[in-house]
N, C-alpha and C positions, 0 to 999 in steps of 0.2 A: 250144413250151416243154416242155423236159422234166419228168415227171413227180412227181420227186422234188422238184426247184425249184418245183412248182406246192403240193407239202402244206409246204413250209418254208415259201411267204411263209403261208400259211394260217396258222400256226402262227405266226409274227412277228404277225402279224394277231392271233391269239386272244389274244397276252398282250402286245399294243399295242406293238410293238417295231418293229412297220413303218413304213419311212419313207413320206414323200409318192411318191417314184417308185416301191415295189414296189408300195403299193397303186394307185398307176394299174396297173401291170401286171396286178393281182389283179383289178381292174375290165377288164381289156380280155379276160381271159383269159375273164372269167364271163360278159363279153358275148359274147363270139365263140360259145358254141352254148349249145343247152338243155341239152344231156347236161353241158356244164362245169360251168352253175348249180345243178342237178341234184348231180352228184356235191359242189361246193361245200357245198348245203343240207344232206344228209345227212352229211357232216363236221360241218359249225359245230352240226347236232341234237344229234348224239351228242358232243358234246364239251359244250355247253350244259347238255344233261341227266343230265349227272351231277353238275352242279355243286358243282365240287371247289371247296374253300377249302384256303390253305395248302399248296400245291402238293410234291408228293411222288411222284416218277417212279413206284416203286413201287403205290403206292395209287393214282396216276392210273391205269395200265395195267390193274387188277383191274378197277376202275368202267367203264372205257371195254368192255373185253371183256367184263361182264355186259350190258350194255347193248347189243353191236354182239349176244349172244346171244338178246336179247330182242329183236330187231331183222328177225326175221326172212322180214317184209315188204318187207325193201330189194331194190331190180333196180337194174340196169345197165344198159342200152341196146348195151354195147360185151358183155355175159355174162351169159347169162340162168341159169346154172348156180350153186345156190347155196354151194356148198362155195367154188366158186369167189370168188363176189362176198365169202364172209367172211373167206377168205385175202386179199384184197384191202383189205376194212377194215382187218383186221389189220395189216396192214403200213402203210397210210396212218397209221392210229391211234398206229404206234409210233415211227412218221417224226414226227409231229407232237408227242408227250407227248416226245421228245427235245428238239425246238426249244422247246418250251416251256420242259419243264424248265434246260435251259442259260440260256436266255435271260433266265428268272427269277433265276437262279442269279446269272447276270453284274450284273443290275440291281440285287440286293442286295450284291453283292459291291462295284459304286461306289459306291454309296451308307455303303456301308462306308466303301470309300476316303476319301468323303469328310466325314466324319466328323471334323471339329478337333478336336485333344486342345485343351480351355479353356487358356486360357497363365495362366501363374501371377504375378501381380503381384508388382514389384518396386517393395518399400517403400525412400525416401532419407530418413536422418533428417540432419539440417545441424544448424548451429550455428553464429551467429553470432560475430565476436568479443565478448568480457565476456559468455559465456552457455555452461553446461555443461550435460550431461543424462545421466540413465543408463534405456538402452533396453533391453528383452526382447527377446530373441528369441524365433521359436516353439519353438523345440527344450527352453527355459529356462535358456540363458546370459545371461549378463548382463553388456553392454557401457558403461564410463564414456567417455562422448564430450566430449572436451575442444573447446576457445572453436575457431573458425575450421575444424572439421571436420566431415566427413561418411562416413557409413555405409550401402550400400544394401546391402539384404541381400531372398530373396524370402519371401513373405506365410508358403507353407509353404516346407519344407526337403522334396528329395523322397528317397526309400529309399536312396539311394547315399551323397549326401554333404552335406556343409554348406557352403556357401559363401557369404563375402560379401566386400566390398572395401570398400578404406579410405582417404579420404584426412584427413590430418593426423593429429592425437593419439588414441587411446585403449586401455581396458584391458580386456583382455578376461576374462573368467570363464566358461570354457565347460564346459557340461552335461557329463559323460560320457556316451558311447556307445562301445563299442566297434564296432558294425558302421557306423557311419558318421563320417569322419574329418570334424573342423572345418578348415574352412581360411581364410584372411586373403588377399586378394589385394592388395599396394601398391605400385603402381609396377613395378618390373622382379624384384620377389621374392614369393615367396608361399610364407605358413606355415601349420602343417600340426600339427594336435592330437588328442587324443581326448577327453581333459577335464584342464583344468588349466587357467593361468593369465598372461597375461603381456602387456607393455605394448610397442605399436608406434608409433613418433613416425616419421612422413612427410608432413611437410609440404611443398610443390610446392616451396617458394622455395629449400629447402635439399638442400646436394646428397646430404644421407646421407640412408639409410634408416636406423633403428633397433628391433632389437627386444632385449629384456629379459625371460628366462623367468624369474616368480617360484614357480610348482610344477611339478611333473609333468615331462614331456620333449613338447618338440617338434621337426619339421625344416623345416628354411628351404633353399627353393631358389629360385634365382636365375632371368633367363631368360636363361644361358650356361649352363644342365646343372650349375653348380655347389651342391651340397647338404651342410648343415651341420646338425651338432645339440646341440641344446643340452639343460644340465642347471641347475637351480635355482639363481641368482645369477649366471648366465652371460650374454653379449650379445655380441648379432651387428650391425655396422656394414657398412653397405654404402656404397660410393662412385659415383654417379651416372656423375659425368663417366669415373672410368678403372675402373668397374666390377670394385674392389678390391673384398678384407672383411677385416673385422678380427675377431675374436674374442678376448673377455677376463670379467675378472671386475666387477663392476656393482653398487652399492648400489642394491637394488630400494626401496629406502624413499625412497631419493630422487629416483628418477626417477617414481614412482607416486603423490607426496606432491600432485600436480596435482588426484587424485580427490576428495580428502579439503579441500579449499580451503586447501592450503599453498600459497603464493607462493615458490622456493628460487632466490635468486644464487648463483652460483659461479665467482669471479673472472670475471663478465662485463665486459667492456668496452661501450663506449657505445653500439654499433648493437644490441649482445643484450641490454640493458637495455630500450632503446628496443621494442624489436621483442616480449618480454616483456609490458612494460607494456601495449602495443597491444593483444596480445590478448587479455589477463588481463581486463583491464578495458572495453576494448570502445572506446576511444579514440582519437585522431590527435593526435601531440607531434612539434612542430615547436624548432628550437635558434635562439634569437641569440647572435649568438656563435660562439667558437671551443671544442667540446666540451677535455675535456683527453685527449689519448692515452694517457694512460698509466693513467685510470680502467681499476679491474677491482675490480669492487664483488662482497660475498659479502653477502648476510642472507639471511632467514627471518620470514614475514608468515602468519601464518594468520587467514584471515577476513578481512583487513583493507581498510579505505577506502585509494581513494587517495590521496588528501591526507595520511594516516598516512604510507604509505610513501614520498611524496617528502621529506617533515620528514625522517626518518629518514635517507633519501641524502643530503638536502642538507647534513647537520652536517657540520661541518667541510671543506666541497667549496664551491668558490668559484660556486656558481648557486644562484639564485632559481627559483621557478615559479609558475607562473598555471593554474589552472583554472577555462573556462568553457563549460557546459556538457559537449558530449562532445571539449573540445579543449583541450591541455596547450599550453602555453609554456614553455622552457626557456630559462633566460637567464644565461649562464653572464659571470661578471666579470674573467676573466683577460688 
């Protein structure tokens, strides 16, 4: 076995790096004569007895050549000349503090590798139907989450940007920052802030997205590359099925009046009445009967029971209603 492969496995050996097959080899090598165990011993001496911590090529090399100079009872069987034999250390010595040092080197270096960056929790806050809530975020925005939505957003926010997703109703209030932009992710669109304010309605069941900027400027992009922006009283509609937009002008008091426990009709007809109440209130309404088509009811309810606001619908409307427990009957007489 060559010479040099005999102080590398050595050296694999000293900083535990060797496999089960080199050290059979290492063992077959030391067995094979006395002069091999021999020269073996007086490496692993001089390497032992400087006992380096903290391993540094450098400062190995200094320790090891004091040492092989203080050394200078060592013979050779193969040179009995001693310049010779210390040109000899020397060189073994600097074959070895290389393997080491590398090999230590590479051991901290996986260990590096391996090293998990901690993953950062992602908080979902929900909300049932008949249940609203208004959330922090870490940065200190503050979001109003309306009945039958949800929000996850993560624990911290990290140095680039903000981001969180949304599905159904809510409004957002975000912090300013300037080096890191807020964003909204809903469905096939996602909006884009610095601090300002504005309300996004995406609910699964319906085919529009909605957003409504009430300060500041935001931009809304699509996932077709198409990107809009908007300024204070402005809103952007998006179309699911044939992924139109619409942009216009928007009374933010009434599309945001949801935060603040306003109930608003606005010429609804019967399934957006229905689908309303459901979620306002947390409910399931069922019809006997034949609703009227041609219902397109407007009020305005703040704070109120439900039983207030069916009285209310039903004046002058030819249906009764039943409420029991969390289930509505409607019973229309025409």
């Amino acid at each position: 076995m060559q010479e040099d492969k005999i102080y590398a496995l050595i050296g694999k050996e000293i900083s535990g790096q060797a496999s089960r097959e080199e050290i059979a080899d290492l063992d077959a090598w030391r067995s094979s004569s006395s002069e091999n165990l021999n020269t073996y011993l007086q490496i692993k001496n001089i390497w032992s007895d400087t006992k380096l911590e903290g391993l540094n090529s450098g400062h190995a090399y200094r320790k090891v050549f004091e040492k092989i100079e203080n050394k200078g009872g060592f013979r050779s069987s193969r040179n009995e000349n001693g310049s010779t034999m210390l040109k000899w250390l020397f060189r073994v010595a600097a074959i070895i503090i290389l393997v080491v040092s590398f090999l230590v080197f590479q051991s901290e270096f996986k260990e590096e590798e391996l090293i998990e960056i901690p993953e950062i929790s992602t908080i979902i806050k929900s909300n049932p139907a008949g249940q609203k809530s208004k959330v922090h975020l870490p940065d200190g925005s503050i979001v109003w989450l309306n009945a039958e939505s949800e929000l996850r957003y993560p624990e911290k926010f990290d140095s680039l940007a903000r981001q969180v997703s949304l599905s159904g109703e809510a409004f957002f209030e975000v912090a300013r920052d300037t080096n890191r932009a807020f964003s909204v992710t809903t469905g096939a669109i996602t909006t884009t802030a610095l601090g300002t304010s504005f309300n996004i309605n995406a609910y699964k069941e319906k085919n529009i997205i909605q957003v409504v900027l009430a300060t500041g400027n935001i931009s809304i992009k699509t996932s077709e590359d198409d990107e809009q922006y908007l300024e204070p009283g402005r809103g952007l509609v998006y179309k699911k099925d044939d992924y139109s937009i619409e942009v216009g002008n928007y009374d933010i008091s009434l599309l945001t009046a949801w935060k603040d426990g306003v109930l608003i009709f606005e010429e609804d007809d019967f399934p957006g009445i229905v689908a309303k109440l459901e979620r306002w209130y947390g409910v399931s309404i069922t019809s006997v009967g034949e609703p009227l088509k041609s219902i397109a009811y407007s009020g305005k309810f703040t704070n109120e029971y439900l039983n207030n606001v069916l009285e209310s619908m039903s004046f002058g409307r030819p249906f009764t209603y039943e409420i029991e427990d969390k289930h509505v009957t409607l019973k229309f007489n025409n």
